[in-house]
C-alpha positions as CSV (number, residue, x, y, z in Angstrom):
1,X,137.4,91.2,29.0
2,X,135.8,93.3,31.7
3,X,133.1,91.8,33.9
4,X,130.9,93.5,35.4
5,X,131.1,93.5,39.6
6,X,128.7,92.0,41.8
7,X,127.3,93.9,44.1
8,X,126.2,92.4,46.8
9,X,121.8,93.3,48.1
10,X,121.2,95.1,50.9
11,X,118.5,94.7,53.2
12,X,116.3,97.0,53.8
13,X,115.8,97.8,57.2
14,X,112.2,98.2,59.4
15,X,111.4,101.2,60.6
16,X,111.5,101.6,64.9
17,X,108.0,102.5,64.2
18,X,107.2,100.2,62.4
19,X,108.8,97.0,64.6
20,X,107.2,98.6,67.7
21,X,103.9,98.6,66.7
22,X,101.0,95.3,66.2
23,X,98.9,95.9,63.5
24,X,96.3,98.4,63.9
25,X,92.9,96.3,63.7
26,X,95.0,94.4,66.8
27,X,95.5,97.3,69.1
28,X,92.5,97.1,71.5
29,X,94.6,99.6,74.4
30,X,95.4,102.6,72.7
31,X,96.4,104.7,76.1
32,X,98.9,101.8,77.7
33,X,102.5,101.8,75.9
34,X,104.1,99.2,77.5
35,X,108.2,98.7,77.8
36,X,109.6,95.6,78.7
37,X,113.5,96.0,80.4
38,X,115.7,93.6,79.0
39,X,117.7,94.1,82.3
40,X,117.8,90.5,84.7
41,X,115.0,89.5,81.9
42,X,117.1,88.3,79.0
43,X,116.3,88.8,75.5
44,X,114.4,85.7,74.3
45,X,112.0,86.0,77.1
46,X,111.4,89.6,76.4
47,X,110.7,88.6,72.8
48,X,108.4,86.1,74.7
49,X,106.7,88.7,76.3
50,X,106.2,91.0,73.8
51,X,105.1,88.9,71.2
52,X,102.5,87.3,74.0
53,X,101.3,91.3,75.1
54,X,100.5,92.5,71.6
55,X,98.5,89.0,70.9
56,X,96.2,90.4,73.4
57,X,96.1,94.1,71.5
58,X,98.9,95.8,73.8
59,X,101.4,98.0,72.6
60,X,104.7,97.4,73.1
61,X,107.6,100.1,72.5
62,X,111.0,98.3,71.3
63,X,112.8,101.9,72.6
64,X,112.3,103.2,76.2
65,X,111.2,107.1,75.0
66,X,108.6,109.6,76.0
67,X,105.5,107.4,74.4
68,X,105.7,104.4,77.1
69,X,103.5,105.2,79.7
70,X,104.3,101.4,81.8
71,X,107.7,100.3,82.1
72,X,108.3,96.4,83.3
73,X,111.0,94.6,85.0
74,X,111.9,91.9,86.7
75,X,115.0,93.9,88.2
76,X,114.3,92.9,92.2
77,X,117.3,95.7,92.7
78,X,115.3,98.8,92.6
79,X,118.5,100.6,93.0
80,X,120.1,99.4,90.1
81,X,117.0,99.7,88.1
82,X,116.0,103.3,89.3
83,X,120.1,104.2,88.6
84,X,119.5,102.5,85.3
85,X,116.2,104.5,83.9
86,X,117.5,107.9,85.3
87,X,120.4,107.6,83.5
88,X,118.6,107.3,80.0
89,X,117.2,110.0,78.3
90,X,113.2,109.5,79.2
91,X,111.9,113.4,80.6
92,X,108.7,111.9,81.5
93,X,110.1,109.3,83.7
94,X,108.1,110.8,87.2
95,X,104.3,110.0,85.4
96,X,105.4,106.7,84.0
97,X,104.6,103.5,85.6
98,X,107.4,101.9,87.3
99,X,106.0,97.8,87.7
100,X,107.0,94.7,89.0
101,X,106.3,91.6,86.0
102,X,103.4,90.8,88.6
103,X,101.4,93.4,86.9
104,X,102.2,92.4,83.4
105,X,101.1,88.6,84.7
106,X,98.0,90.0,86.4
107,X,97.1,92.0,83.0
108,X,98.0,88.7,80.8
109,X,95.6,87.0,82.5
110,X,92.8,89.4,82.5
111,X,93.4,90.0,79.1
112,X,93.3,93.6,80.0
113,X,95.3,96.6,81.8
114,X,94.8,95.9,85.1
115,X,95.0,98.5,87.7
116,X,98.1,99.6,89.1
117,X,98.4,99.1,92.7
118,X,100.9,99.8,95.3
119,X,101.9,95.8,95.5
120,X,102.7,96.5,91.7
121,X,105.4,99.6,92.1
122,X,108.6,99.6,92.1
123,X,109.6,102.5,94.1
124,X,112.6,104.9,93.5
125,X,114.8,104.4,96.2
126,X,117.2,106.6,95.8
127,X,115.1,109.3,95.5
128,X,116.5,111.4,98.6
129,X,114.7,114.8,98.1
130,X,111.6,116.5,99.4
131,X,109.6,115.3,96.5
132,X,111.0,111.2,97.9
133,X,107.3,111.5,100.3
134,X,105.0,112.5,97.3
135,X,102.3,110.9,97.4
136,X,101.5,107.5,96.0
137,X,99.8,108.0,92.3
138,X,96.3,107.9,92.8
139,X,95.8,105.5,90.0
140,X,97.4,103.3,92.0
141,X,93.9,103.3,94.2
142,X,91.7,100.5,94.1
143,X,88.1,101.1,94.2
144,X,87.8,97.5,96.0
145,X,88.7,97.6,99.2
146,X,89.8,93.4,99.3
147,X,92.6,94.7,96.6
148,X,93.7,97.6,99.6
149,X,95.9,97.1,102.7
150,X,94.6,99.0,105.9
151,X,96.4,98.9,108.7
152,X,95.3,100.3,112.1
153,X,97.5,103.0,111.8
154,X,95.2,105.6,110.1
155,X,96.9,108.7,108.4
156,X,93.5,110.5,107.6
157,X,91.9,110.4,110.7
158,X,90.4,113.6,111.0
159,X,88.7,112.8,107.4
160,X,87.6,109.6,107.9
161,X,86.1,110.2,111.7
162,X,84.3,112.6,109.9
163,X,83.0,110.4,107.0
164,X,82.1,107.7,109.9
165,X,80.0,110.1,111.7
166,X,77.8,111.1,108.8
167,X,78.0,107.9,107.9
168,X,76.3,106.4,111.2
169,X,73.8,109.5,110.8
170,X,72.4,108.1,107.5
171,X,72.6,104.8,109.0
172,X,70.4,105.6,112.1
173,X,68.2,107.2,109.8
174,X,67.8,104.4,107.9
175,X,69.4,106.0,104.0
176,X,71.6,103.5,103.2
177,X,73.0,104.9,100.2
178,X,74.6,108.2,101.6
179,X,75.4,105.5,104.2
180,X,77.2,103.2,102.2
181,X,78.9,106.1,100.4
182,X,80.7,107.7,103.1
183,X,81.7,104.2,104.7
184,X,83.1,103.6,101.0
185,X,85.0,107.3,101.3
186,X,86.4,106.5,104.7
187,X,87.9,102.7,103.7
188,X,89.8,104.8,100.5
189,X,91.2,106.9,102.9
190,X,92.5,105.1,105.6
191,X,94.1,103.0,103.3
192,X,96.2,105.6,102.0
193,X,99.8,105.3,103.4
194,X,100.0,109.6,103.1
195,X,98.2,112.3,104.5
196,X,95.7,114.3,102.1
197,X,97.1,117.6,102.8
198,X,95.2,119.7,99.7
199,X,92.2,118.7,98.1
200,X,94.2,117.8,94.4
201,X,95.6,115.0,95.1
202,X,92.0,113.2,95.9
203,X,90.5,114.2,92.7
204,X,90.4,110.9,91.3
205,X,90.6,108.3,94.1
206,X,87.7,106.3,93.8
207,X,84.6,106.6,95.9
208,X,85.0,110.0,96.7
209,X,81.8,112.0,95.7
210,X,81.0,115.7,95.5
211,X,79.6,115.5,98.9
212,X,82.7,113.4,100.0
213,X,85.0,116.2,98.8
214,X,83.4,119.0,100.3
215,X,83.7,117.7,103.8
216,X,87.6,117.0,102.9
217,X,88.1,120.7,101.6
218,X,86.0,122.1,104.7
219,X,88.1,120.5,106.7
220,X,91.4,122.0,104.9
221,X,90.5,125.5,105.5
222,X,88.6,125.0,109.1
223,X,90.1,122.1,110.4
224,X,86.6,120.9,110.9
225,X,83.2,119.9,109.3
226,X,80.5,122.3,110.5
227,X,77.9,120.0,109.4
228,X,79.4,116.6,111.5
229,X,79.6,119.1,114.1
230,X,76.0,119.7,114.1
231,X,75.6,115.9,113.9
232,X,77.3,115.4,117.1
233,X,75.5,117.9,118.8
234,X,72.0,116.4,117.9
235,X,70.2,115.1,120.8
236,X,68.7,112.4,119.2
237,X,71.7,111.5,117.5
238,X,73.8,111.1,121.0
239,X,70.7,109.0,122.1
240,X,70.7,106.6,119.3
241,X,74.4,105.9,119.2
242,X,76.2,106.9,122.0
243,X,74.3,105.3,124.9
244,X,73.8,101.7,123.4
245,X,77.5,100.9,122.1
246,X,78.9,102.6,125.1
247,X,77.3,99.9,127.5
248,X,79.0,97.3,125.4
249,X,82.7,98.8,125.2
250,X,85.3,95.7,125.9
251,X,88.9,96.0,125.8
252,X,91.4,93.5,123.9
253,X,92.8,92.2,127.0
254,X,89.3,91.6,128.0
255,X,88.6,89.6,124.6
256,X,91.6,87.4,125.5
257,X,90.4,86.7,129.0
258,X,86.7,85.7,127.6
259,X,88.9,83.5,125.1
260,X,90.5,81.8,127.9
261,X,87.7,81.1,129.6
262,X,85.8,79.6,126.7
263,X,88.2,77.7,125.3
264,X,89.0,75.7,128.5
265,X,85.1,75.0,128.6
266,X,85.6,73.7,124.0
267,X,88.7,71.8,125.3
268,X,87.2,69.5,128.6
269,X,84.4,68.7,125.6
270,X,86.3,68.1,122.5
271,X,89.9,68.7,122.7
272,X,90.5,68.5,118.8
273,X,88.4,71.4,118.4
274,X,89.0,74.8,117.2
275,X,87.9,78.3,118.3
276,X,89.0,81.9,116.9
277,X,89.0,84.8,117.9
278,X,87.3,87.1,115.4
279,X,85.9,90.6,114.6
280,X,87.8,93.9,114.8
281,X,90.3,91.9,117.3
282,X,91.4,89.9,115.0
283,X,92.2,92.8,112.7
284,X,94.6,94.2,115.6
285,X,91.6,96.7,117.4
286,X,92.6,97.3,120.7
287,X,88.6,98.0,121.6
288,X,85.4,96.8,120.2
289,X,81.2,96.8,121.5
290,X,81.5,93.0,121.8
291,X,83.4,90.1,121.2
292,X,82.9,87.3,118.3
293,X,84.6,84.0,118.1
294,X,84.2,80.5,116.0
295,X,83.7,77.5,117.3
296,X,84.0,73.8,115.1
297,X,85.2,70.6,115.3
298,X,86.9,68.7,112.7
299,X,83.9,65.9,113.1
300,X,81.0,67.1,110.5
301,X,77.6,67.4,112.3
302,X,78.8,67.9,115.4
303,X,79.1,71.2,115.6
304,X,75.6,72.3,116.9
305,X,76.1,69.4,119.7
306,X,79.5,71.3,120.8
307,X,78.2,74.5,120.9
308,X,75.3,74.0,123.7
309,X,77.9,72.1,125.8
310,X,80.0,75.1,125.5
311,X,76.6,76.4,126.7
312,X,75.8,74.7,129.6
313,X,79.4,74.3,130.6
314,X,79.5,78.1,131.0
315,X,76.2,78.2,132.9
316,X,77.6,75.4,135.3
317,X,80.7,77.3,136.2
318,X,77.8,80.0,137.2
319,X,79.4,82.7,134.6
320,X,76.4,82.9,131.9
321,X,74.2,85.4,132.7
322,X,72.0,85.3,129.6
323,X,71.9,83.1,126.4
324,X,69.7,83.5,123.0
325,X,70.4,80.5,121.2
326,X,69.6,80.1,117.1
327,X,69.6,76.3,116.0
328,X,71.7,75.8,112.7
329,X,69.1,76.7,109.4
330,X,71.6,76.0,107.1
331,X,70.5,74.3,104.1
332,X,73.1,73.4,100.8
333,X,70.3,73.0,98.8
334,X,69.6,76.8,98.6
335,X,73.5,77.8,97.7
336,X,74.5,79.7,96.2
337,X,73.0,82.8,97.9
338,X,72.1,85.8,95.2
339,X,71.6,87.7,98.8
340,X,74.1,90.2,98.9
341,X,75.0,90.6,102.2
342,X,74.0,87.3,103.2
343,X,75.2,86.0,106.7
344,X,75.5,82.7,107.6
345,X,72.8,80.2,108.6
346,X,74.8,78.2,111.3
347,X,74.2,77.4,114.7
348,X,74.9,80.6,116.8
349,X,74.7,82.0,120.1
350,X,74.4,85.3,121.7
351,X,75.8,85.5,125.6
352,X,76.6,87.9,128.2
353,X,79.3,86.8,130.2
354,X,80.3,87.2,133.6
355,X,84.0,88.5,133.7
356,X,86.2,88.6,136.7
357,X,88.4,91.4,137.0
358,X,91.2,88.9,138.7
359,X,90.8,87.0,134.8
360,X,92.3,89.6,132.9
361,X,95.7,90.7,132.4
362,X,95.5,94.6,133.7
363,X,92.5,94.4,135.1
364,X,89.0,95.6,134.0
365,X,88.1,98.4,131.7
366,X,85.4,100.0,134.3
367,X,84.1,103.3,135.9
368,X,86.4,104.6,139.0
369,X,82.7,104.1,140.8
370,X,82.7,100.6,139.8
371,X,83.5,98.5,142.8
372,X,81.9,94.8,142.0
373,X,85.1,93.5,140.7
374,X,83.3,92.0,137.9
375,X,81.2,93.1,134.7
376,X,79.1,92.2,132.1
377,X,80.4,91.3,128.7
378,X,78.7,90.8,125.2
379,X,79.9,87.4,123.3
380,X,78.5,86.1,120.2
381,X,79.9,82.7,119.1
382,X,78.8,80.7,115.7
383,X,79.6,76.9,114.7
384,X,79.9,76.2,111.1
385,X,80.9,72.7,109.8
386,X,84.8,72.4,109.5
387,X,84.4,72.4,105.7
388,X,82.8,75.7,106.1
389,X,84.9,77.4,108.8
390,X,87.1,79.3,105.9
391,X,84.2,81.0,104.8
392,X,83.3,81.6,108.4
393,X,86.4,83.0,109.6
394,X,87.0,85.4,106.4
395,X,82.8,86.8,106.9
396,X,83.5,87.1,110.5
397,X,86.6,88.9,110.5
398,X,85.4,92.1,108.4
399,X,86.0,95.0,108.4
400,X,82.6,95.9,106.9
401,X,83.8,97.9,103.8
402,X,86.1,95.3,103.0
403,X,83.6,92.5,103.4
404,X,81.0,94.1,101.5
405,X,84.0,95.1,98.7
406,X,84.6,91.1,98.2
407,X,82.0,90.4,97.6
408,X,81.1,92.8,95.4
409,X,84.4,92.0,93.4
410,X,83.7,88.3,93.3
411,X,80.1,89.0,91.6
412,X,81.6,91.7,89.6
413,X,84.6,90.9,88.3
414,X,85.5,87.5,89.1
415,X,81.0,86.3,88.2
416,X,81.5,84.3,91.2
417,X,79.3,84.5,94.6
418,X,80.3,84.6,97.8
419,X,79.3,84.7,101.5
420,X,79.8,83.1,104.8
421,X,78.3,79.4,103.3
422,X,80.7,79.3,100.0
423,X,82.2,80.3,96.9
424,X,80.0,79.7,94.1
425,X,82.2,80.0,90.2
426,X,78.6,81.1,87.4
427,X,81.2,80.2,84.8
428,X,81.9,77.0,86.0
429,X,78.4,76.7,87.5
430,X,80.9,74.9,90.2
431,X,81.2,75.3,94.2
432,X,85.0,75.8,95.2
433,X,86.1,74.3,97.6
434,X,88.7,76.2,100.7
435,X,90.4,75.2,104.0
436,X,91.9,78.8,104.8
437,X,91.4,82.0,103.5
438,X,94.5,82.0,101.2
439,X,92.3,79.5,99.7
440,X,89.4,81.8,98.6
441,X,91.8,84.8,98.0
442,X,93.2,82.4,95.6
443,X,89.9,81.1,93.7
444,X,89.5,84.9,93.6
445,X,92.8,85.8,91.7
446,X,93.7,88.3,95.1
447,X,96.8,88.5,96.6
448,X,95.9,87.6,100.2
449,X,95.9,90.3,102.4
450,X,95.9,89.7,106.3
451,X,93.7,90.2,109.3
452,X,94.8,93.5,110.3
453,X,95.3,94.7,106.8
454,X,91.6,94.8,106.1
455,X,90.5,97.8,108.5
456,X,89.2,99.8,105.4
C-alpha cells in the first residue's frame, strides 16, 4: 500500500515593503524615512526603536536604500561608521542625514521630526577631498538662536557688519521691524562655522529675507553694500551713533579692574556674597560701551541693603563720581510677565566710576592727549534675590538676538514664559524653579550652550 507523502507547509514570506512600512492611516511624516543601524545598537533595541518611531507615525526602512532620508546610530566611531555606510550600496548617501540617537530622542519626545542641527551630525571623517569643507547643510540651521552656538570668531563678517549697520539705522529711526530683521539675519550668520561664498547656499537659512539677500549678493559681486555705505556717510547717522557709544568704549582688562575694585568693596560688607561679571564680557568681548555686573547674597531680602553699601563704600574711597539709584519694584504677585522683552524689576544702579590707570593690567584704553592718568567709566550693577540670580545672570548675559530668541522659543514652542524674574510652565500653570542656567536650559529641553557661545 502506497501512502501518500507529507509535505511539509511553507510559510509565506512578508514582503520588505510590506515589513518596512506602519499602516497607512498611522504615517503622519510622509517626507522623513528613518533607518536605524544595528551597528553598536543591537538588534532587540533596534526592534525597540522602531516599533516605538512608527507608534508616533514615523517611517522606518528595515533596508538602508535610496528611500531613507535620516540614518541613526549610536556608532560613537565615526570612522567606522562613515567606512561602514560608504561601503554599502546607498548613491544618495551625501543628502542623507547622518545623526547621532540624540536626534531620534529629541524627535521621540516632541513627538515630531525635530530639526537637524549641527550637535546632531555625525560628520564624515574620512572625507579627505576638496568637497571635506562643504558647507554644513543648511537644514541644519536653526531659526532660534538659543539652539545656535556663536562664537566670537565670526566667519561672515563683512555680511553681518553690514546687516548691523542697517540694522542700527532702523533702530535710530525708531522701525523696529526692519530692525529686528536684520539683527535676526546677522545672529544666522555669524553662527555659521563657513564662509558664504555664493549666494546658493543661503537660500534657505532661516531669517534671511529678500532684502537680507540682496545686501549678501551686492556684496558678492562688489565687495560692498552701496546702500550701508550711504548709511555711514549720513551725517545724522554719525551723530546719533557714533559720538554717544564712543564716549563709553571700555576695554576687558578695564572690566576686570572695575571688578576688582568692587568686589573688594561686596567682600568688607558681606563676604558670602556673589558678584558676576556680565554682558558682552562674559561672552568673551574683548570691548564693550559699558560694564554690567550682579550683585546678591545668599541671605533673601538683603540684597537691596548690600547694594547701597557697595554704594557708599565706593563713594567713601572717593572713586564714585555719579550714581542713579532704582529701589527694587519687584512684585511676585504680577508673574508671570506676558511682557515680551520684559527686564527685571530689582534693585539697580547706574555709576560712573573713577578708574586709575595704575589699577589695570596694561594700562588704560585712552587718547595719546590724555594725560590725567585716570578716566571715567560706565557701570551698571543689579541685585536680585539669590533665588532669582539664575534668571538674572542668563537675561544679563545676552547677546540680544539670543535673549530675544529664548524667549521667543519658550512661548513658542515650549508655552512657557520667561524673563529676568522666572520661568513660568502655561501647561503646568507652574513656576520652575533654577539655581544656574543649566537649570533653565533644562526646563526648556535645550542643550546648554555657554557664555561665549551665544554672540548671535
Amino acid at each position: 500500500m502506497f501512502h501518500t507523502p507529507i509535505v511539509p507547509r511553507t510559510r509565506k514570506r512578508s514582503r520588505p515593503a510590506e515589513a518596512s512600512a506602519p499602516r497607512r492611516e498611522r504615517v503622519k511624516f510622509e517626507d522623513v524615512r528613518l533607518y536605524l543601524v544595528e551597528r553598536k545598537m543591537g538588534r532587540s533595541r533596534r526592534s525597540f526603536l522602531t516599533e516605538l518611531a512608527r507608534s508616533k507615525g514615523f517611517i522606518v526602512e528595515d533596508v538602508l536604500s535610496d528611500v531613507v532620508t535620516h540614518v541613526v546610530s549610536e556608532d560613537s566611531q565615526a570612522s567606522s561608521l562613515w567606512a561602514w555606510l560608504k561601503g554599502g550600496p546607498v548613491k544618495n548617501l551625501p543628502v542623507m542625514h547622518v545623526l547621532d540617537i540624540s536626534w531620534f530622542t529629541d524627535s521621540m519626545r516632541e513627538g515630531k521630526p525635530v530639526a537637524v542641527e549641527t550637535r546632531h551630525l555625525i560628520q564624515d571623517t574620512l572625507a579627505a577631498s576638496p568637497e571635506a569643507t562643504t558647507p554644513t547643510p543648511v537644514s541644519t540651521v536653526s531659526q532660534y538662536a538659543c539652539q545656535r552656538r556663536t562664537t566670537t570668531k565670526n566667519n561672515n563678517k563683512i555680511f553681518t557688519d553690514a546687516f548691523e549697520v542697517l540694522a542700527e539705522s532702523h533702530e535710530l529711526n525708531d522701525m523696529e521691524g526692519p530692525c529686528l530683521a536684520f539683527r535676526r539675519a546677522a545672529s544666522v550668520l555669524k553662527s555659521l562655522p563657513w564662509t558664504v561664498q555664493n549666494l546658493r547656499v543661503t537660500e534657505d537659512l532661516p531669517c534671511l529675507g529678500e532684502h537680507s539677500m540682496c545686501v549678501i549678493e551686492e556684496i558678492l559681486q562688489h565687495g560692498h553694500s552701496f546702500e550701508v555705505e550711504k548709511i555711514l556717510s549720513d551725517e545724522r547717522y554719525q551723530i546719533l551713533k557714533v559720538i554717544p557709544r564712543s564716549k563709553w568704549a571700555v576695554s576687558k582688562a578695564e572690566a576686570q579692574a572695575l571688578g576688582n575694585i568692587i568686589d573688594e568693596a561686596v567682600r568688607a560688607i558681606t563676604p558670602d556674597a556673589i558678584l558676576t561679571l556680565t554682558g558682552g564680557f562674559r561672552r568673551g568681548k574683548d570691548f564693550g560701551h559699558d560694564v554690567d555686573f550682579i550683585v546678591t547674597t545668599p541671605q533673601l531680602g538683603k540684597e537691596e541693603r548690600l547694594l547701597t553699601s557697595v554704594i557708599d563704600r565706593l563713594k567713601q574711597q572717593g572713586i564714585l563720581l555719579y550714581c542713579e539709584y532704582q529701589a527694587s519694584t519687584f512684585d511676585e504677585s504680577k508673574l508671570p510677565s506676558h511682557r515680551f522683552e520684559a527686564m527685571d524689576h530689582f534693585a539697580k544702579c547706574f555709576l560712573i566710576l573713577r578708574l586709575e590707570d595704575s589699577q589695570v593690567e596694561g594700562g588704560l584704553q585712552t587718547a595719546e592727549e590724555d594725560r590725567r592718568g585716570w578716566r571715567a567709566v560706565r557701570v551698571d550693577l543689579v541685585s536680585p534675590p539669590v533665588d532669582r540670580y539664575a534668571f538674572t545672570l542668563l537675561g544679563w548675559s545676552g547677546s540680544r538676538q539670543f535673549e530675544r530668541d529664548l524667549r521667543r522659543f519658550a512661548r513658542m514652542e515650549r508655552r512657557m514664559l520667561l524673563d529676568n524674574h522666572a520661568l513660568y510652565d502655561k501647561t503646568k500653570k507652574e513656576f520652575l524653579a533654577a539655581t544656574t542656567e543649566k537649570d533653565i536650559f533644562a526646563h526648556l529641553g535645550l542643550e546648554y550652550i555657554e557664555p561665549w557661545q551665544r554672540n548671535a
